[in-house]
Kinemage of the C-alpha trace (Angstrom):
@kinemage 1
@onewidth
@group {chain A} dominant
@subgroup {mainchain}
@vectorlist {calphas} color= white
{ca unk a 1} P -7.775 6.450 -13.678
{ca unk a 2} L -11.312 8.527 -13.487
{ca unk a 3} L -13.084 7.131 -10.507
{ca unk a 4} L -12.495 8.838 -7.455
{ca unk a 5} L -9.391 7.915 -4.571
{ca unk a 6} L -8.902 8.209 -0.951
{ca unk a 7} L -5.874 9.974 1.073
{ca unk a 8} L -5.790 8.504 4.402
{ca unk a 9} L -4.555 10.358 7.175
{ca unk a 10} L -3.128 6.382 9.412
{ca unk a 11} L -2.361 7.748 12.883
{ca unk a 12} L -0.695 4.823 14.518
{ca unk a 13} L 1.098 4.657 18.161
{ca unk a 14} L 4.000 7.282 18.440
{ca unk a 15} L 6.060 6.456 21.123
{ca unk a 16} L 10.249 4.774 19.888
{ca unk a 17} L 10.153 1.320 21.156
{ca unk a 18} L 13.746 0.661 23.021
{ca unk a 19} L 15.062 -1.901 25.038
{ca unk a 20} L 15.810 -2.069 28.819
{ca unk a 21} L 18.032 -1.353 30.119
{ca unk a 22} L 18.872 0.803 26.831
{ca unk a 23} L 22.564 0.676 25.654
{ca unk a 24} L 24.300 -0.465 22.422
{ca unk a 25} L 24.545 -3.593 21.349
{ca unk a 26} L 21.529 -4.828 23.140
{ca unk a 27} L 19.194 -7.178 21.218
{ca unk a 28} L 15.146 -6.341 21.524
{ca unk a 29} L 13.246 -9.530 21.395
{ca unk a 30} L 9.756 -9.589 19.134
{ca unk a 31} L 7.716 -7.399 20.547
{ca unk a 32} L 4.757 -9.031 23.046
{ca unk a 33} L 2.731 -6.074 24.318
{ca unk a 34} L -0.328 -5.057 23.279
{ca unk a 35} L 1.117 -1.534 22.515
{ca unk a 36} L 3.367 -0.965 18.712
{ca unk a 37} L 5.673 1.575 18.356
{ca unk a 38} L 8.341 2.787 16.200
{ca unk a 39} L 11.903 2.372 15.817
{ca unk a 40} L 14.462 4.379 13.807
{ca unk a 41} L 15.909 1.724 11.666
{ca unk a 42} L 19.162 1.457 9.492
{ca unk a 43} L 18.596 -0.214 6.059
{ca unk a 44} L 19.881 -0.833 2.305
{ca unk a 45} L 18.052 1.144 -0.029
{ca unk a 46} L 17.541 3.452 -2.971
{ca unk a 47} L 16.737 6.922 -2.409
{ca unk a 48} L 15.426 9.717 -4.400
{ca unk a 49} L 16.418 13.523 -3.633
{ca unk a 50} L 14.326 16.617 -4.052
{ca unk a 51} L 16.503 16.937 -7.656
{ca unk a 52} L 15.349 13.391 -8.613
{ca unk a 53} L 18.492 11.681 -8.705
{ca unk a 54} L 18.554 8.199 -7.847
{ca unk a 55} L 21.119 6.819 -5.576
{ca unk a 56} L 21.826 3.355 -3.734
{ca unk a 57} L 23.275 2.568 0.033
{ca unk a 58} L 22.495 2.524 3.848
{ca unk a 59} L 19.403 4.942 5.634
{ca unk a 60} L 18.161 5.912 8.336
{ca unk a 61} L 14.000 6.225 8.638
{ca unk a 62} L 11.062 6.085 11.366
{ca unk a 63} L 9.686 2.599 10.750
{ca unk a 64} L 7.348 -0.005 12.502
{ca unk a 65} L 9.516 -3.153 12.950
{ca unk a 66} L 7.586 -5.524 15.753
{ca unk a 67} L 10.607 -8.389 15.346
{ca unk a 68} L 14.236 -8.415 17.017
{ca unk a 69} L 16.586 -5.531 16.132
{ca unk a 70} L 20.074 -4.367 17.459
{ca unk a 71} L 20.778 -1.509 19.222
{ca unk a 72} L 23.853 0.086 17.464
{ca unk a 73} L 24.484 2.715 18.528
{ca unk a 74} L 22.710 5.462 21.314
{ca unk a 75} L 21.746 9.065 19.829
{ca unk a 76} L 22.041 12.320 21.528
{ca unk a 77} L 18.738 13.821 22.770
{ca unk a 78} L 16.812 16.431 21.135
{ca unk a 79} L 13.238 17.356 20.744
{ca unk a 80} L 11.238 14.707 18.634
{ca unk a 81} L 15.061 12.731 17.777
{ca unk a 82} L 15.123 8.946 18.364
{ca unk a 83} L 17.029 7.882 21.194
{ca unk a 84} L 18.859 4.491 19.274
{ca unk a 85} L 19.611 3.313 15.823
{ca unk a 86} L 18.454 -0.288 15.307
{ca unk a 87} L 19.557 -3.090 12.959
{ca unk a 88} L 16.288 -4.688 12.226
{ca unk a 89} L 16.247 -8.946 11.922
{ca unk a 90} L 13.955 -11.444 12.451
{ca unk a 91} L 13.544 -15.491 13.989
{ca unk a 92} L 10.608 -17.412 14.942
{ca unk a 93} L 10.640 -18.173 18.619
{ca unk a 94} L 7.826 -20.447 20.345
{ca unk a 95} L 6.746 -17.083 22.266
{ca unk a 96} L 2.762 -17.784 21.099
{ca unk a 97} L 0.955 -14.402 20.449
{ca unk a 98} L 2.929 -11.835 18.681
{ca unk a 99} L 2.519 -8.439 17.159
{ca unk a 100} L 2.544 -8.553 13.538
{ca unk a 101} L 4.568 -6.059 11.623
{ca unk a 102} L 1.937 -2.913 9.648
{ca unk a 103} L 2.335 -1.379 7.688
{ca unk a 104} L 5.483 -3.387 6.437
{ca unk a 105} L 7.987 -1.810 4.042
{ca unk a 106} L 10.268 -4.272 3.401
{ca unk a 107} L 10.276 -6.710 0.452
{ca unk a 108} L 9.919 -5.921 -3.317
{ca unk a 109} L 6.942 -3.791 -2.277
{ca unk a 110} L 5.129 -1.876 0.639
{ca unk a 111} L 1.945 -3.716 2.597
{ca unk a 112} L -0.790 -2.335 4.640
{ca unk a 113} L -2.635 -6.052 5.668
{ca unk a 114} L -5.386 -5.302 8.687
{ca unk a 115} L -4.437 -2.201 11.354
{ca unk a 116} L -8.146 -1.133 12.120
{ca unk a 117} L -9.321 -2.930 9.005
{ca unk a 118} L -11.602 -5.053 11.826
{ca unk a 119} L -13.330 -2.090 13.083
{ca unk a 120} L -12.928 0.508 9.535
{ca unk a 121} L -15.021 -1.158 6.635
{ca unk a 122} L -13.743 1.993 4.373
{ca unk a 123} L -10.053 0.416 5.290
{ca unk a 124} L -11.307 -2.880 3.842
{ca unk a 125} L -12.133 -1.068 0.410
{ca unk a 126} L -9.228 1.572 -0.839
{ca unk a 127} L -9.821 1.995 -4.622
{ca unk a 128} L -6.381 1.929 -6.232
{ca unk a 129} L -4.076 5.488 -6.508
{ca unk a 130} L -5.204 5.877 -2.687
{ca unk a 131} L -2.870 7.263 -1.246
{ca unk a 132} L -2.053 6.102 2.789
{ca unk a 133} L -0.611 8.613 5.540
{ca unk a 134} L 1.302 6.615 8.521
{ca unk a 135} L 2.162 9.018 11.245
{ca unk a 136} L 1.602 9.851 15.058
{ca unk a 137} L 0.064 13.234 16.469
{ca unk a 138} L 3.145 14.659 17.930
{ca unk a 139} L 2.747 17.448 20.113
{ca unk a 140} L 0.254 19.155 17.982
{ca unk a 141} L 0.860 17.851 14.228
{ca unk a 142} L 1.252 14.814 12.406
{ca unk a 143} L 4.608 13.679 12.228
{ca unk a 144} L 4.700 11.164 8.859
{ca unk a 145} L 6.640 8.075 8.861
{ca unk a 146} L 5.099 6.011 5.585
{ca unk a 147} L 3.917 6.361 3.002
{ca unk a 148} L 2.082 4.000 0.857
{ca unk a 149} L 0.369 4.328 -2.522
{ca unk a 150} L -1.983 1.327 -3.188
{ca unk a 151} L -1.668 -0.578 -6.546
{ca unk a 152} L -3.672 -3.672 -6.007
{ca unk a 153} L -5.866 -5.329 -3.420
{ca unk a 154} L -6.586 -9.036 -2.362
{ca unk a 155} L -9.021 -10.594 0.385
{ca unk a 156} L -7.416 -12.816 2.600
{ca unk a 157} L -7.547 -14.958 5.738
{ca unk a 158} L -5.297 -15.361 8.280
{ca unk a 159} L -5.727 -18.504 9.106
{ca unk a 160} L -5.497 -19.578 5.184
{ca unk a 161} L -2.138 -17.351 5.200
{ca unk a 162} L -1.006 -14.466 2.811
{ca unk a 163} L -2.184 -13.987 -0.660
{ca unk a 164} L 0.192 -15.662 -3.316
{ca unk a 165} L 2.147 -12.423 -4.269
{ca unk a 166} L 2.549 -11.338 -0.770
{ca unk a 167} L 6.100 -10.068 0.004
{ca unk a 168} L 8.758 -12.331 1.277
{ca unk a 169} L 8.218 -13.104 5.193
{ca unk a 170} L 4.400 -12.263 4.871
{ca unk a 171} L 4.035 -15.438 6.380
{ca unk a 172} L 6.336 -15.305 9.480
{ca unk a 173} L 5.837 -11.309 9.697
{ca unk a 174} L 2.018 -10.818 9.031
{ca unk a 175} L 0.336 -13.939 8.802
{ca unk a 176} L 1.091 -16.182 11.641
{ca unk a 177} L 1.284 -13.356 13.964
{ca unk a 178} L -1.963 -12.338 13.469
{ca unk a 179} L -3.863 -15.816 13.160
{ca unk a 180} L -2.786 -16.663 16.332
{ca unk a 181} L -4.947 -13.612 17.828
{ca unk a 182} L -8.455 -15.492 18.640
{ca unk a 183} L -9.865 -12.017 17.870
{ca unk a 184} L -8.734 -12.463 14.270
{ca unk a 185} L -10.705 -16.253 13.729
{ca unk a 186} L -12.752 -15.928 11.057
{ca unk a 187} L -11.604 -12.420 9.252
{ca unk a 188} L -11.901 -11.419 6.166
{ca unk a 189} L -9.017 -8.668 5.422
{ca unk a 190} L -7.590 -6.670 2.567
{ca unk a 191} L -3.982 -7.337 1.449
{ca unk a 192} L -2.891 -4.158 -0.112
{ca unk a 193} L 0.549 -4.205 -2.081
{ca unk a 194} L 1.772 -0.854 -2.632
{ca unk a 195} L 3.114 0.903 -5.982
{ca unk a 196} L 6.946 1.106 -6.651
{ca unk a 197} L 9.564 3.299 -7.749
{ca unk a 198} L 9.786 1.067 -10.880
{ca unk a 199} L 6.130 0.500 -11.031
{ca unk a 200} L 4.162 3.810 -10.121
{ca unk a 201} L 0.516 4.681 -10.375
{ca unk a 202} L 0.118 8.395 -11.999
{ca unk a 203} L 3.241 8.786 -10.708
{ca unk a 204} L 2.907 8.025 -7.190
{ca unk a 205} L 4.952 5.059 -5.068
{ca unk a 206} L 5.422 4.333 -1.965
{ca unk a 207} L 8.367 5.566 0.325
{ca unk a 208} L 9.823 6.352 3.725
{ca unk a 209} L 11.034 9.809 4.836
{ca unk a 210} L 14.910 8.873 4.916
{ca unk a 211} L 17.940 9.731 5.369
{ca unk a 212} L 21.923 8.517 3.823
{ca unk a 213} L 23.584 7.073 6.835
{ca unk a 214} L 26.656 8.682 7.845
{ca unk a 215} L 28.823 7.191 10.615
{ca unk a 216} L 28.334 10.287 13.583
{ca unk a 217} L 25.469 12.159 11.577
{ca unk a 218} L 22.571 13.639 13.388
{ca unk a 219} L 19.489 11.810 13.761
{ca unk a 220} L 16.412 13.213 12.664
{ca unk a 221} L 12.949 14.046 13.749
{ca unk a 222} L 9.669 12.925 11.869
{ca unk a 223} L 8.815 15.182 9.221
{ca unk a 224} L 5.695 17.319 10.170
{ca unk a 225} L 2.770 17.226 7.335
{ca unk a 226} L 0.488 19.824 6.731
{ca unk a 227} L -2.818 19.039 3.903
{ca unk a 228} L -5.391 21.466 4.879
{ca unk a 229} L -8.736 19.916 4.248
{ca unk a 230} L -7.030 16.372 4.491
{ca unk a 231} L -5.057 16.140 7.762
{ca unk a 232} L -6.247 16.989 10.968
{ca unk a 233} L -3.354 17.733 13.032
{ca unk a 234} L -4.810 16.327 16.806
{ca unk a 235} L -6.261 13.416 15.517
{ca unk a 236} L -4.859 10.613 17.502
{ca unk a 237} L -6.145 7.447 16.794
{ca unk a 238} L -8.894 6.781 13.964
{ca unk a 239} L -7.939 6.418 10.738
{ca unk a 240} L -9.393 9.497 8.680
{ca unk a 241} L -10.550 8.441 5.375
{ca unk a 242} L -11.347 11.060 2.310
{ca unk a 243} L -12.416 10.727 -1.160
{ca unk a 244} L -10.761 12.718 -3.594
{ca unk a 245} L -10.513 13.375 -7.505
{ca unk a 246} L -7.110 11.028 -9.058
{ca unk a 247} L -6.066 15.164 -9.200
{ca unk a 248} L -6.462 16.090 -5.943
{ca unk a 249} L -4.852 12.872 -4.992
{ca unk a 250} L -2.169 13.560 -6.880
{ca unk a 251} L -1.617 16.511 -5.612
{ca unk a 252} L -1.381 15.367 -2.304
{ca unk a 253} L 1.105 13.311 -2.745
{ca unk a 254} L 3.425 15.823 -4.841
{ca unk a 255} L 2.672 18.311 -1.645
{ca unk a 256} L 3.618 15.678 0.684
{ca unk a 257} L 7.202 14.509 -1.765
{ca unk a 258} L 7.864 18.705 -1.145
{ca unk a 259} L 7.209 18.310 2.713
{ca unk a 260} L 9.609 15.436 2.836
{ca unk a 261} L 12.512 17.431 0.798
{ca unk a 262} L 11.724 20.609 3.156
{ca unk a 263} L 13.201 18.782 6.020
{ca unk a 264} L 16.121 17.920 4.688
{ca unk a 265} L 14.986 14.055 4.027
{ca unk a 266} L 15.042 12.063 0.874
{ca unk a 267} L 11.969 9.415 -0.253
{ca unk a 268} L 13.336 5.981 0.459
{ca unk a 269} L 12.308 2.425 -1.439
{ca unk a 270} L 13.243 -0.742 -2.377
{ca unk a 271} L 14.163 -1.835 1.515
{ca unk a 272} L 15.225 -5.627 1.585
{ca unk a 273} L 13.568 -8.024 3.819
{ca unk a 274} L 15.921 -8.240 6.535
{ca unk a 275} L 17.696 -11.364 7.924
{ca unk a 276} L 15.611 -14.174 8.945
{ca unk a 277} L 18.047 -16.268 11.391
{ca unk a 278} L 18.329 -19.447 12.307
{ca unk a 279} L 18.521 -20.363 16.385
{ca unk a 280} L 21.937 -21.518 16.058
{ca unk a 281} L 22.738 -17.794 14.578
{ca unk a 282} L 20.043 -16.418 17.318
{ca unk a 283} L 22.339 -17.614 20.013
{ca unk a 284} L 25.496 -16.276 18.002
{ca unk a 285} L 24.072 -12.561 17.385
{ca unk a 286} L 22.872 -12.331 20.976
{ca unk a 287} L 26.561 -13.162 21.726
{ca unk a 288} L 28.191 -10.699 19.947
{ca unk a 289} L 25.801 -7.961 21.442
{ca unk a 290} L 26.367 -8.683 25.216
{ca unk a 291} L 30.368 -8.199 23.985
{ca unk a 292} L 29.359 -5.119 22.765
């Protein structure tokens, strides 16, 4: 790789979406507003640690998830900690307009499919080996929550659907959210699929800041990042775009990996889609919440 990258500093929308009223067991429905947020999620994964061993099992992580998810249990509060660990699931209700799911992490690989791509042309044209920052400004730094490594790239429509490769549920996740946003008739997009663990560019895959579940362990906050030159730490909302040497980009994704282990957090990949239920089992799992 000799022609030059991008690292993107992604600011996206802080703020932990919950339910309400907020207790365990509750189910949150797809999300409707115009507003995303994050929840902290429990998953199956694989996980690196900062002395590269590879292990497999259940994390925690700071994730965008627009679907249903499960409250199970409530957290104790604490500066920057999430307030609820949520089960993350999907089904397709006739609720029209919904928010689409972006980045998403789940699947056989990461995507990043249109956030600000409308209004960003650079978004629309990230050579591969760029190397994508999701976070929020917190207080006064950027708190990371994804990270994704681009290893190919693919126009696409929404109203034609996903590319052919896209990730299982691109179509009920990404897709058909999107095309039924008038504002989206007629887009051209980029579908980028991000490098793996088992599939890396120079190196570099995608990941989530994570942690190994254990039943009564603390929560955690968002790992702060610090890339003088390539982060600005108040930026809120625009995506902040730089070209870089394959090196440098490298480099600041190695400096980001040692930010990661610093706080105690492992890289996380290899998330399965989670369940896609039916509206007989819809009516079951909302059951078994309200006995919760």
């Amino acid at each position: 790789m000799t022609e030059n990258v991008s690292v993107v500093q992604f600011p996206h929308p802080g703020g932990e979406r919950l339910p309400k009223p907020l207790a365990g067991g509750v189910t949150m429905p797809w999300n409707t507003d115009p507003q995303h947020g994050r929840k902290f999620l429990l998953s199956p994964a694989i996980w690196t640690n900062h002395a590269g061993e590879t292990h497999q099992g259940q994390v925690t992580f700071w994730g965008e998830w627009e679907p249903q998810s499960e409250v199970l249990e409530m957290l104790p509060l604490g500066p920057g900690l999430p307030r609820a660990l949520q089960r993350p699931w999907f089904a397709v209700e006739d609720t029209g307009w919904r928010q689409n799911t972006d980045p998403l992490v789940f699947g056989d690989r990461f995507s990043y499919t249109n956030c600000r791509q409308s209004r960003n042309k650079k978004l629309r044209d990230l050579p591969t080996g760029t190397v994508i920052l999701f976070g929020s400004k917190v207080d006064h730094g950027f708190a990371l929550d994804t990270v994704l490594v681009v290893e190919a790239a693919a126009p696409w429509r929404p109203a034609d659907g996903p590319p052919p490769d896209a990730v299982q549920g691109a179509d009920e996740l990404v897709a058909d959210p999107i095309s039924l946003d008038p504002n989206a008739d007629g887009l051209t997009l980029t579908w980028y699929s991000g490098a793996t663990r088992s599939r890396p560019i120079e190196g570099m895959y995608s990941f989530v800041p994570a942690r190994p579940y254990q039943p009564g362990q603390p929560a955690f906050a968002r790992p702060r990042i610090v890339l003088e030159g390539l982060i600005t730490p108040h930026l809120a909302m625009a995506a902040k775009v730089t070209s870089v040497s394959p090196f440098q980009g490298r480099d600041a994704w190695e400096r980001v990996v040692e930010q990661v282990f610093d706080a105690g957090l492992v890289l996380a990949t290899d998330l399965p889609t989670p369940e896609n239920l039916q509206p007989a089992e819809v009516v079951a799992a909302t059951r078994r919440a309200s006995r919760c």
